[in-house]
C-alpha positions as CSV (number, residue, x, y, z in Angstrom):
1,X,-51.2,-29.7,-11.8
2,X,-51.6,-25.4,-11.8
3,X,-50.4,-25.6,-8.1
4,X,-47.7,-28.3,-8.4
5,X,-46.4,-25.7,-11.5
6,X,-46.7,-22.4,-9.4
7,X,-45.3,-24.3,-6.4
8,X,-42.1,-25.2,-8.6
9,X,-41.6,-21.6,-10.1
10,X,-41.8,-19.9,-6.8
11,X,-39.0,-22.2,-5.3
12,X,-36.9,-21.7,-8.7
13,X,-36.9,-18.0,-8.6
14,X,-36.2,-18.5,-4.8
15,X,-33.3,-20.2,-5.6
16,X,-31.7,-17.7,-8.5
17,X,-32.3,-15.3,-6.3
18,X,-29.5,-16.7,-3.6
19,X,-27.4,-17.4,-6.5
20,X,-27.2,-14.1,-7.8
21,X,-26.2,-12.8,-4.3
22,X,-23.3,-15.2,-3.5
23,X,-20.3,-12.6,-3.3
24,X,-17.5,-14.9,-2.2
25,X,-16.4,-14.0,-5.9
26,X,-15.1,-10.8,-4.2
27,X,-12.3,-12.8,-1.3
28,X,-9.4,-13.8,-3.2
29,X,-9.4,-17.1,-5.3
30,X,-7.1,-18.7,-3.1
31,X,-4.9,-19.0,0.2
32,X,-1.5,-19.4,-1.1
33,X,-1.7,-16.3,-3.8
34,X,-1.6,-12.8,-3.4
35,X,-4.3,-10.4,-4.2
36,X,-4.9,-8.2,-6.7
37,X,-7.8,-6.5,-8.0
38,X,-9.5,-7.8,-10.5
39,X,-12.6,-5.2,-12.8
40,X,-14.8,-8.5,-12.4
41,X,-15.5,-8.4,-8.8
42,X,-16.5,-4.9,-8.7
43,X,-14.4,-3.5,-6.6
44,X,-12.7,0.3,-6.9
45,X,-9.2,0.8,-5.8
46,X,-9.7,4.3,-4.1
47,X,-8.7,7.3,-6.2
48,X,-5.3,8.5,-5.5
49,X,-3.5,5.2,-5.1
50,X,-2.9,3.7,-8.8
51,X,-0.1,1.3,-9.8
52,X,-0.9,-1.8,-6.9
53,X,0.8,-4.4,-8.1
54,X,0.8,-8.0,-5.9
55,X,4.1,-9.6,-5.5
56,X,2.8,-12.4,-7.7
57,X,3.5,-9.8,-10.9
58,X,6.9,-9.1,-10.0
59,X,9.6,-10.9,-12.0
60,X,11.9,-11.7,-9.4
61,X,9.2,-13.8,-7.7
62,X,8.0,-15.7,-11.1
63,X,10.5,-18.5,-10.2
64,X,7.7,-18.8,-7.2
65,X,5.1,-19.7,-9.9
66,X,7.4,-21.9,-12.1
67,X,8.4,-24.3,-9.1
68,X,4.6,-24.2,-7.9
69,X,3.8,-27.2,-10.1
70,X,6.7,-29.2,-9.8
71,X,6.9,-28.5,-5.8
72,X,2.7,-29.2,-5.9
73,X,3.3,-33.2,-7.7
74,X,2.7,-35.5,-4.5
75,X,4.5,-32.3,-2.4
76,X,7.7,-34.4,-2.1
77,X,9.7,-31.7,-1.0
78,X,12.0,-33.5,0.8
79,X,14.0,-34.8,-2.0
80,X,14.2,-31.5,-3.8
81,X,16.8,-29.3,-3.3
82,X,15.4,-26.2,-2.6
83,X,15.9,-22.2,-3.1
84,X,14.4,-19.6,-1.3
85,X,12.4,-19.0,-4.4
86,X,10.7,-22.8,-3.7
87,X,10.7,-22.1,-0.4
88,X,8.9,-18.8,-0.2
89,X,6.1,-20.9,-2.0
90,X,6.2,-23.4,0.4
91,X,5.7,-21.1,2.9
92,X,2.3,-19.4,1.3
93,X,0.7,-23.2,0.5
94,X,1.7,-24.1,4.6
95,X,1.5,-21.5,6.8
96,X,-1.7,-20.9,8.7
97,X,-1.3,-17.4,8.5
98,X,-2.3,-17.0,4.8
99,X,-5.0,-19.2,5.6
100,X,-6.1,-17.5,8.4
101,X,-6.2,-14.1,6.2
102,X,-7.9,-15.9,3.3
103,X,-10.9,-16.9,5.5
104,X,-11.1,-13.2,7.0
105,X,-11.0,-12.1,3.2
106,X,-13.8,-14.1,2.8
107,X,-15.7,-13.8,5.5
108,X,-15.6,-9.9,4.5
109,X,-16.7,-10.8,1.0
110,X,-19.7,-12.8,2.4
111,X,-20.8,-10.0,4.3
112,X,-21.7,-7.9,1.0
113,X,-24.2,-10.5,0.0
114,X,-25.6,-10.1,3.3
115,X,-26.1,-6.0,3.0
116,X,-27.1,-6.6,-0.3
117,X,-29.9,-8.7,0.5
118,X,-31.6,-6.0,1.8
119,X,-32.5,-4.7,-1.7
120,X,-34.1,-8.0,-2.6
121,X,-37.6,-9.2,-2.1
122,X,-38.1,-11.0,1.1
123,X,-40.7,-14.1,1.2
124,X,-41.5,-16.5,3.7
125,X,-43.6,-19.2,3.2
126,X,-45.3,-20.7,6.3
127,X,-48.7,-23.0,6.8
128,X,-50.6,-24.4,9.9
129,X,-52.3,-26.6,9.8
130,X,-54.4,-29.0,12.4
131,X,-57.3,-30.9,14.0
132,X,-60.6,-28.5,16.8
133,X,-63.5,-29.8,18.4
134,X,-65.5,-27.5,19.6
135,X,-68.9,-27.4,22.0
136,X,-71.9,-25.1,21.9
137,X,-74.7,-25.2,24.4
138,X,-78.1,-24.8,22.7
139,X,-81.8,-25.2,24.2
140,X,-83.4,-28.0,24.3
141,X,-85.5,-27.0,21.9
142,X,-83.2,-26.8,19.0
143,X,-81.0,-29.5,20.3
144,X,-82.1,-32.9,22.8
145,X,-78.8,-33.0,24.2
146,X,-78.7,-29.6,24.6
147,X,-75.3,-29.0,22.9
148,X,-73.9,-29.4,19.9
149,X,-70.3,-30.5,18.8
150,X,-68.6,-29.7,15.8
151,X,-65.4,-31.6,14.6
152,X,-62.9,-30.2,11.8
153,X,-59.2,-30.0,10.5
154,X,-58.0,-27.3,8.3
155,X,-54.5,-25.9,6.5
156,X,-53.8,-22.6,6.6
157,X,-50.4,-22.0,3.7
158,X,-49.4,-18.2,3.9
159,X,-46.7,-16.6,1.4
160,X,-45.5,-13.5,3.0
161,X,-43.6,-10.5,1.2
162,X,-41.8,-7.7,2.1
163,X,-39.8,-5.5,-0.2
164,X,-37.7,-2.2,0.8
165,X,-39.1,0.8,-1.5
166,X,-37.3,3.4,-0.3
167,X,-35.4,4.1,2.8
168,X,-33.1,7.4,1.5
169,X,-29.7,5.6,1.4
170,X,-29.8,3.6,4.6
171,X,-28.9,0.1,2.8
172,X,-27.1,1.5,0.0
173,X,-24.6,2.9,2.7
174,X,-24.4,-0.3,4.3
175,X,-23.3,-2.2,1.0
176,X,-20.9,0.3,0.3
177,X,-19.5,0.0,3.9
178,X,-19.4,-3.5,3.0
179,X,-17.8,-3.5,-0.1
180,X,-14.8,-1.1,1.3
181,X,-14.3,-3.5,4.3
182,X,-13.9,-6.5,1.6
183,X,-11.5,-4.2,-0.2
184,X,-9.6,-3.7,2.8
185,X,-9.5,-7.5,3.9
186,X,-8.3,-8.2,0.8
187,X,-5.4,-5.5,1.2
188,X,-4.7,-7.0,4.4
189,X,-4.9,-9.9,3.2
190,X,-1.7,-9.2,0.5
191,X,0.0,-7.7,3.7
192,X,0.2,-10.8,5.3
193,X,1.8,-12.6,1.9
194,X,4.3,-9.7,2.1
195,X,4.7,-10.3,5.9
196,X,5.5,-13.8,5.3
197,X,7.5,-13.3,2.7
198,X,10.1,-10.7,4.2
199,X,9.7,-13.1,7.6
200,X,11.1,-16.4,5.2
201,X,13.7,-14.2,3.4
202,X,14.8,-13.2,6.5
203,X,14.9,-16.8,8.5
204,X,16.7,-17.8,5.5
205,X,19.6,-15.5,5.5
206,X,19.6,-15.7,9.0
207,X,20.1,-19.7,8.8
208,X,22.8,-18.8,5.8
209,X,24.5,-16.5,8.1
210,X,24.9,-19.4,10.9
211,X,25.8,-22.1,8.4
212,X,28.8,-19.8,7.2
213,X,29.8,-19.3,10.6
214,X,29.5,-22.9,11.5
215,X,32.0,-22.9,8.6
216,X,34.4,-20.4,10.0
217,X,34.3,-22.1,13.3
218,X,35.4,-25.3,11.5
219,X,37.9,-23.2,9.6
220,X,39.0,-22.2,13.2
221,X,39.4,-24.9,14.6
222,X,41.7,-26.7,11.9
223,X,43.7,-23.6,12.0
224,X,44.1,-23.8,15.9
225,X,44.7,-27.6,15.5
226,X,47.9,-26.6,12.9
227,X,48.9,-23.7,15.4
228,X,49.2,-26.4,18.5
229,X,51.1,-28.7,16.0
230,X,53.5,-26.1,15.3
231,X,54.1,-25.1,18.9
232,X,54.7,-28.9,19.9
233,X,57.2,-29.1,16.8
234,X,59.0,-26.4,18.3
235,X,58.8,-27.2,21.9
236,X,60.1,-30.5,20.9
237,X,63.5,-28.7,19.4
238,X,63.5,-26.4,22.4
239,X,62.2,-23.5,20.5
240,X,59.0,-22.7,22.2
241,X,58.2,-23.1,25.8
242,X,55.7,-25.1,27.9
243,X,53.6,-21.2,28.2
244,X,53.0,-21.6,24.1
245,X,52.0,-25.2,24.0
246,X,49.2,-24.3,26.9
247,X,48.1,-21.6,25.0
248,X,48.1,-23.1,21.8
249,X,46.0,-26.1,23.0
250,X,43.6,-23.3,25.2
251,X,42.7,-21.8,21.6
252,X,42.0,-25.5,19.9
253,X,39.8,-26.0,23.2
254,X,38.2,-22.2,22.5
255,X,38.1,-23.1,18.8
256,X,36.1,-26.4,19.7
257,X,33.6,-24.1,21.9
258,X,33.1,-21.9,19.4
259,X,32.0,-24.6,16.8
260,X,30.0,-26.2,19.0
261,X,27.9,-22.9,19.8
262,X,27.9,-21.9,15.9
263,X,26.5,-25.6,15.6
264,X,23.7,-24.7,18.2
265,X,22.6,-21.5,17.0
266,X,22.3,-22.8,13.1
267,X,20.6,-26.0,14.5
268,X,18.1,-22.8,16.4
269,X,17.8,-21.1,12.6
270,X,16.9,-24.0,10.8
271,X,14.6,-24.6,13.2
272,X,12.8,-21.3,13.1
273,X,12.9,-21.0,9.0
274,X,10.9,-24.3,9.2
275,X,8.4,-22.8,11.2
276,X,7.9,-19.8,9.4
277,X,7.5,-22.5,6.4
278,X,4.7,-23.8,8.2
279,X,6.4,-27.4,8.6
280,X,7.2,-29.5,11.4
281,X,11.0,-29.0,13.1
282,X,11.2,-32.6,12.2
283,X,10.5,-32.0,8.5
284,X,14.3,-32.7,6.2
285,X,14.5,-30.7,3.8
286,X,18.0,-30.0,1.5
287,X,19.0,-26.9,0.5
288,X,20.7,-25.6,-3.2
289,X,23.9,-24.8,-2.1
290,X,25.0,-21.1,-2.5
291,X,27.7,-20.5,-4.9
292,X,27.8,-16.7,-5.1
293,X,26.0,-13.7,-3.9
294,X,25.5,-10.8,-6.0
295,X,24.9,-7.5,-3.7
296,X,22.1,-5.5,-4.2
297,X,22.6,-2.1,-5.3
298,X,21.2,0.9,-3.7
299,X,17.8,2.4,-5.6
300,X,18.2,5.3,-7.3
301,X,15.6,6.9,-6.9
302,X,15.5,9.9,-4.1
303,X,13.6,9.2,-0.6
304,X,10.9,11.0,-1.3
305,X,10.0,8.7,-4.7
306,X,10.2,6.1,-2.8
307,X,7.9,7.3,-0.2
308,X,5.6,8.4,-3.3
309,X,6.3,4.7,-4.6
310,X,5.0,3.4,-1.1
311,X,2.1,5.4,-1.2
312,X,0.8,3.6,-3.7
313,X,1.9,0.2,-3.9
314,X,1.2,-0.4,0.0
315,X,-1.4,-3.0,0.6
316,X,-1.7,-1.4,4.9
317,X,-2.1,2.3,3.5
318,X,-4.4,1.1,1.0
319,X,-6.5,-1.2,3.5
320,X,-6.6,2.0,5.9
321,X,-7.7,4.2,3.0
322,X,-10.3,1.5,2.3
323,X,-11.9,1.5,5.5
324,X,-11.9,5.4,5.6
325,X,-13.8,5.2,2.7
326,X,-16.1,2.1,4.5
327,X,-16.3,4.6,7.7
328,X,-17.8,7.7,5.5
329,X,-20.6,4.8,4.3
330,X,-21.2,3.9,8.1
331,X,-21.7,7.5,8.8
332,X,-23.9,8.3,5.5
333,X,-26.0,5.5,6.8
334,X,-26.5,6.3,10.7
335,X,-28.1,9.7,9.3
336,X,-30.3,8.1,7.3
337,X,-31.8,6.1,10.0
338,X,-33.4,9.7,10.9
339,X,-35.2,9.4,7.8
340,X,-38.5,7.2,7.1
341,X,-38.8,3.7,5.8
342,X,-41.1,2.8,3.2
343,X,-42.4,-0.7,2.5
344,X,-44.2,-3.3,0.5
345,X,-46.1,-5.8,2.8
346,X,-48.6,-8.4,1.5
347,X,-49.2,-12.0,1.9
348,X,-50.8,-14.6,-0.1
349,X,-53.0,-16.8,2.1
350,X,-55.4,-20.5,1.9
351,X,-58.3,-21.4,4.4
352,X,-58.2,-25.5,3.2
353,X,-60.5,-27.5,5.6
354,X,-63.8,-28.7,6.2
355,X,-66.1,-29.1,9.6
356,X,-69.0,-31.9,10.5
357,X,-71.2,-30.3,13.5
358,X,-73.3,-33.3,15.5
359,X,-76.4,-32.8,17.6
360,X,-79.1,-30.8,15.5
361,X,-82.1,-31.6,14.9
362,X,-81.2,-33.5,11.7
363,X,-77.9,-34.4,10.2
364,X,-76.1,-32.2,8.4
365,X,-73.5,-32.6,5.7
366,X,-69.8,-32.1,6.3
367,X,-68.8,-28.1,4.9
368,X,-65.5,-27.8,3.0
369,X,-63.8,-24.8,2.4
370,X,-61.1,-24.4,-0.2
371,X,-60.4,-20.4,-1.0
372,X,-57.1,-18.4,-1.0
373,X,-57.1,-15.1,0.6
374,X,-54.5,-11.7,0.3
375,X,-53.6,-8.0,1.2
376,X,-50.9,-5.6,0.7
377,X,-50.0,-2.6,2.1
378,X,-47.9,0.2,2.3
379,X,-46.2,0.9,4.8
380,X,-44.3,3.7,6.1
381,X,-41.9,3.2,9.4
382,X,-40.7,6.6,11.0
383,X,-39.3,6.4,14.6
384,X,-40.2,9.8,16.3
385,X,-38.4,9.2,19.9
386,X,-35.9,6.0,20.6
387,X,-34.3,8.4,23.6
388,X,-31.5,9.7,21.3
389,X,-30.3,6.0,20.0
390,X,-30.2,7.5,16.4
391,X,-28.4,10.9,17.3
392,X,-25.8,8.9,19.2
393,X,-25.4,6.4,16.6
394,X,-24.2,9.0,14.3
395,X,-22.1,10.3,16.6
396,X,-20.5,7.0,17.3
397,X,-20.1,6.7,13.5
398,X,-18.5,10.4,13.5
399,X,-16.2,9.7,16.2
400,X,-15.0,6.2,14.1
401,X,-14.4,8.3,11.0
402,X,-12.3,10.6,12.9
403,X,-10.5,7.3,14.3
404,X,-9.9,5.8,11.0
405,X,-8.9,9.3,9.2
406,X,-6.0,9.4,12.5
407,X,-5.2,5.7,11.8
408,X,-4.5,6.5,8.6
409,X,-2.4,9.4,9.4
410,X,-0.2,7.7,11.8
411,X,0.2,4.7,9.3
412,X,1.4,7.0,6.8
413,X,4.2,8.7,9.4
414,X,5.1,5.2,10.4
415,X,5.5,4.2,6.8
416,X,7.5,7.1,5.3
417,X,9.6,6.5,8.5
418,X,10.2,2.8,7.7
419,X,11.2,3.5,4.3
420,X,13.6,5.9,5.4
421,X,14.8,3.2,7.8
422,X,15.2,1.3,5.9
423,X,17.3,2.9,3.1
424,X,19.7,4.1,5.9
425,X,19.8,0.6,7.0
426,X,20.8,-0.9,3.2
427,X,23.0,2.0,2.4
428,X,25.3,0.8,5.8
429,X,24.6,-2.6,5.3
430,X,26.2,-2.4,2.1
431,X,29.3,-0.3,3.7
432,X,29.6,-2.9,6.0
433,X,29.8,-5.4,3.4
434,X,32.9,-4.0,2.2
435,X,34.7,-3.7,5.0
436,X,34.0,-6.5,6.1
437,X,35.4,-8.5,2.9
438,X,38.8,-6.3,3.3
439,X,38.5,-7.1,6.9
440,X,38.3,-10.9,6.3
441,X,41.1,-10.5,3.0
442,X,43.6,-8.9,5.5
443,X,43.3,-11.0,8.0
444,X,43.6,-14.5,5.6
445,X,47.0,-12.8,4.6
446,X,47.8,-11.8,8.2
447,X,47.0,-15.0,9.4
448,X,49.1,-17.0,6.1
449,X,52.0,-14.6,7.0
450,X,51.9,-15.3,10.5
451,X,51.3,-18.9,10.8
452,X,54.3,-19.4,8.4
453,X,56.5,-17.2,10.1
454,X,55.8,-19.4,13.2
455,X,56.2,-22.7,12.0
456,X,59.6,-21.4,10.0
457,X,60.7,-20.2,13.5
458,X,61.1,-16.3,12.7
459,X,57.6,-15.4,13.8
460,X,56.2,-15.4,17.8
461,X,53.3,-17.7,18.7
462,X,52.1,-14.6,19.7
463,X,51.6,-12.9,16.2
464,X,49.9,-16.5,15.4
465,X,47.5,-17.1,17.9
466,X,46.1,-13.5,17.6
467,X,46.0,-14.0,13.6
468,X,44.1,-17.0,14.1
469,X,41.5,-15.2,16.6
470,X,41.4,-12.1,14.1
471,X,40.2,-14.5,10.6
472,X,37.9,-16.4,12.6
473,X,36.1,-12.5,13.8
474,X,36.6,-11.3,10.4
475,X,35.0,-14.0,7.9
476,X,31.7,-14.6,11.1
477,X,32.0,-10.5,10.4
478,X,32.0,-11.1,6.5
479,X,29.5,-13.9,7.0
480,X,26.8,-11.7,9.0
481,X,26.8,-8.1,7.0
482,X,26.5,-10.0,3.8
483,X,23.5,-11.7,4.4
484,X,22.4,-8.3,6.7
485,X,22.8,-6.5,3.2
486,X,20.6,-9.3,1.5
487,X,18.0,-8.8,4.7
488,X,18.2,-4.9,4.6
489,X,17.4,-5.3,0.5
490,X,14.1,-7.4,1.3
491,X,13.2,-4.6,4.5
492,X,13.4,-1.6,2.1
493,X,11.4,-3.8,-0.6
494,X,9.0,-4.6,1.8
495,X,8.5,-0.7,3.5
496,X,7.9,0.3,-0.4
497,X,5.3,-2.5,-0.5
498,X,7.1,-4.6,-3.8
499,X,8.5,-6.9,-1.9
500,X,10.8,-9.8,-4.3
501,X,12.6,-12.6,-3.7
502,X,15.7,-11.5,-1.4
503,X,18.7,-12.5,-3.5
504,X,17.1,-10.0,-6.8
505,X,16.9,-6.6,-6.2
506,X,16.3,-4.4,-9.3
507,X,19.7,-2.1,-9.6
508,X,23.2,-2.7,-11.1
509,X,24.4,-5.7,-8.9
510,X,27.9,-6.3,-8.0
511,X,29.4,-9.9,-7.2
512,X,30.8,-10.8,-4.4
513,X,34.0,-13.5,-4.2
C-alpha cells in the first residue's frame, strides 16, 4: 500500500510539473485576431516603444467585430451583402496566411517552455528486469557433478535525478532569448493581419475601380449608340455624309471593345479580392452597393510625427527590436558556456529477485533479496579545451547581434521612407481627385452641348465623336484616382502601423458627388 501511495505522488508531481510549463499562453489566442500584449503572459514590450495598439482597438475596424457573429452563424456569407468591413473579417477567419503566422506564434511560444525546462528537476524512471543461469565448475569434492548451476530472475527499478544548481546565466539567457523571439513572432504575427488587411482594402478598391469603369464603358457605349443614331438621321436628310455614319458606327464598335475589356479586367479583380479572402474563385458573394465616398483628409500632423507615430506603433520595428534584444540573450549566454556547470545527480535504486543454486552437497533454499539502494553527487562540468567551439560560438553570437542591430537600422530607413511615400502619394492622390471630378463635370457638359448641337444640326460630328471619347477618359479617370485616394489613405495607415478600414480615415472628410 506505502509503494502503491509513493508510486502515485511521484507521477502527480510529475505531471504539475508539465502543467506549469505549458507556455502556449504566450502565442496569441487565436488565428483570425490581432495581437496585442497582454500583462498576463509575461511579456515586456521593449522600452522605448509605448502606445502599440492592434488594429482590433481602432474604431474604424469595430464594425469588423460587430459583423464577426452574425458573419460566424452557419458562415452563410453568400446571401449577405457585404462591406469591406465584413469582408476584411472574412479575410482573417480564411486566409491561410494568418494561420500560417498563428502557428509560428506558437511554435515560438512553445519554445519558452522548452528553455525553461532547464530550471526544473529532471527524473527518469527506468527498471530491468529479467531471467540468468549461471554455471560454476567446482571439485569433485564439494560437488559430484563437478559444477554447480544457479537459476534466478530479478528487477532492477531506478529513479534518476538531475537538477541544474548553478551554471552563471547560461539557461537564464536562453529563456530570455526565448521569450523575445515569442515577442517578436507575435509582432510579426500582427504584421501579417495588417498585411492582409491593406492587401483586401486594396483588392477591393481595385475591383470598385473596374466595376465603375465597366460602368463608364456601358455609359459609352449608349452614348456612341445615340451619336450613330444621329448621324443616320442626318445622312438620311442629306445632312451628314457616308464618312460620318462609318465613323460613327467605328466608335459604337470601339465603345463595344472597350466594355468588353472593362468586363474582363473587373471579372480579373473579383477574382483576385476572392483570393486574398481566402475563398474559392467560384465562391458568389454580393456586395453593399456604394452610394457615396467621403475623401479622406490629409493628417495633420508633420512628417516627422508621423515617423515618431510609426516608431512606435509598428509591429516589423518592434519585432526587429525584439529580437535585438533576443540576440543580446544569445550572446550573454555563448559566454557563459566558458563558465562551469554545477549539478545535482543521484538516483534512487531496487535489487528485487531471488536465486536457487543446484548441485551442492545438500539442497539449499532459494535466497530473496528485496533492498533499495541510492547516491548523490555533486557534480561540477567545466570544459577546458573543445578546439575553440566556445570562443567561436560567441563570436557567431557577436556577429548575429551586429546583424540584427543593422536589420534594424535598415528597417527603420525603409520605414521613415515608406511613410514619407506614402504621404506624398495621398497628398497627389487627393489632387488628382479633384481634377479629375472637374475633368469628368466638363466633359458631361461638353459632351451634353455637343451631342445636342449635332443632333439639332448646328454642331459637326466632329465636336461629338471627340466629346464622347473625352467623358468616357474622364469619368475611368474619375473612377481610378478616387479609389487611388481611398488605396493611398490605407498605404499611409499602414506605413504608420494603424492601419483601419479604408473608407475611415481620422481627419475632416469631404464628400464626394
Amino acid at each position: 500500500m506505502m509503494k502503491n501511495s509513493s508510486l502515485f505522488y511521484s507521477l502527480s508531481l510529475t505531471l504539475f510539473l508539465c502543467g506549469c510549463n505549458d507556455t502556449r499562453n504566450f502565442a496569441p489566442e487565436r488565428a483570425d485576431l490581432p495581437w496585442h500584449p497582454s500583462p498576463s503572459t509575461g511579456l515586456k514590450i521593449p522600452e522605448g516603444i509605448k502606445g502599440f495598439v492592434s488594429p482590433g482597438e481602432k474604431n474604424t475596424v469595430s464594425e469588423i467585430r460587430s459583423v464577426q457573429k452574425r458573419l460566424a452563424v452557419g458562415d452563410d456569407i453568400k446571401a449577405l451583402p457585404l462591406g469591406l468591413a465584413d469582408m476584411i473579417d472574412i479575410a482573417e477567419r480564411h486566409n491561410p496566411d494568418t494561420r500560417f503566422a498563428w502557428e509560428s506564434a506558437r511554435q515560438a511560444a512553445i519554445n519558452i517552455g522548452m528553455s525553461r525546462a532547464a530550471f526544473m528537476p529532471q527524473l527518469t524512471l527506468s527498471a530491468m528486469g529479467g531471467y540468468q543461469r549461471m554455471a560454476l565448475p567446482l571439485p569433485n569434492y564439494l560437488s559430484k557433478r563437478g559444477y554447480l548451476t544457479s537459476n534466478g530472475a530479478a528487477v532492477f527499478p531506478k529513479l534518476e535525478l538531475d537538477y541544474l544548481l548553478l551554471d552563471f546565466g547560461h539557461s537564464r539567457s536562453l529563456v530570455q532569448e526565448a521569450q523575445q523571439k515569442a515577442l517578436a513572432a507575435n509582432f510579426g504575427f500582427t504584421a501579417v493581419h495588417q498585411a492582409l488587411i491593406l492587401a483586401v482594402i486594396r483588392a477591393y478598391y481595385a475591383h470598385e475601380a473596374a466595376r465603375n469603369i465597366l460602368k463608364a464603358s456601358h455609359a459609352a457605349a449608349d452614348h456612341a449608340t445615340v451619336l450613330l443614331r444621329s448621324a443616320d438621321a442626318r445622312h438620311a436628310h442629306g445632312e451628314a455624309t457616308v464618312v460620318d455614319v462609318a465613323i460613327a458606327r467605328r466608335n459604337l464598335a470601339q465603345a463595344n471593345y472597350d466594355c468588353d475589356k472593362a468586363e474582363d479586367t473587373e471579372h480579373a479583380t473579383w477574382h483576385a479580392l476572392l483570393a486574398v479572402l481566402g475563398l474559392p474563385a467560384t465562391t458568389e458573394l454580393t456586395l453593399q452597393p456604394v452610394t457615396e465616398h467621403r475623401l479622406p483628409q490629409i493628417p495633420e500632423q508633420q512628417l516627422q510625427r508621423l515617423i515618431n507615430q510609426a516608431l512606435q506603433a509598428r509591429p516589423d520595428i518592434m519585432a526587429d527590436v525584439a529580437r535585438v534584444r533576443a540576440e543580446d540573450a544569445a550572446l550573454r549566454g555563448a559566454r557563459a558556456t566558458m563558465k562551469p556547470r554545477i549539478s545535482l545527480a543521484s538516483n534512487v535504486s531496487a535489487y528485487l529477485g531471488e536465486l536457487k543454486t543446484y548441485g551442492g552437497a545438500s539442497a539449499a533454499p532459494a535466497s530473496a533479496i528485496a533492498q533499495p539502494q541510492g547516491q548523490a553527487f555533486l557534480q561540477l562540468s567545466w570544459p577546458v579545451y573543445q578546439g575553440g567551439m566556445r570562443a567561436n560560438t560567441v563570436r557567431l553570437a557577436e556577429s548575429r547581434k551586429a546583424q540584427a542591430d543593422a536589420t534594424l537600422a535598415k528597417d527603420q530607413i525603409s520605414m521613415e521612407r515608406e511613410v514619407a511615400d506614402a504621404l506624398d502619394e495621398l497628398k497627389t492622390a487627393l489632387a488628382q481627385v479633384h481634377s479629375a471630378q472637374t475633368l469628368r463635370d466638363a466633359a458631361q457638359v461638353a459632351y451634353n452641348s455637343a451631342s445636342q448641337a449635332y443632333a439639332h444640326g448646328v454642331g459637326t460630328f466632329t465636336d461629338a465623336s471627340a466629346a464622347v471619347a473625352a467623358l468616357y477618359q474622364a469619368q475611368a479617370a474619375f473612377a481610378v484616382s478616387t479609389t487611388d485616394a481611398f488605396t493611398k489613405a490605407a498605404n499611409l495607415a499602414h506605413a504608420t502601423g494603424e492601419l483601419v478600414s479604408g473608407s475611415e480615415i481620422s481627419g475632416i472628410t469631404e464628400k464626394v458627388n
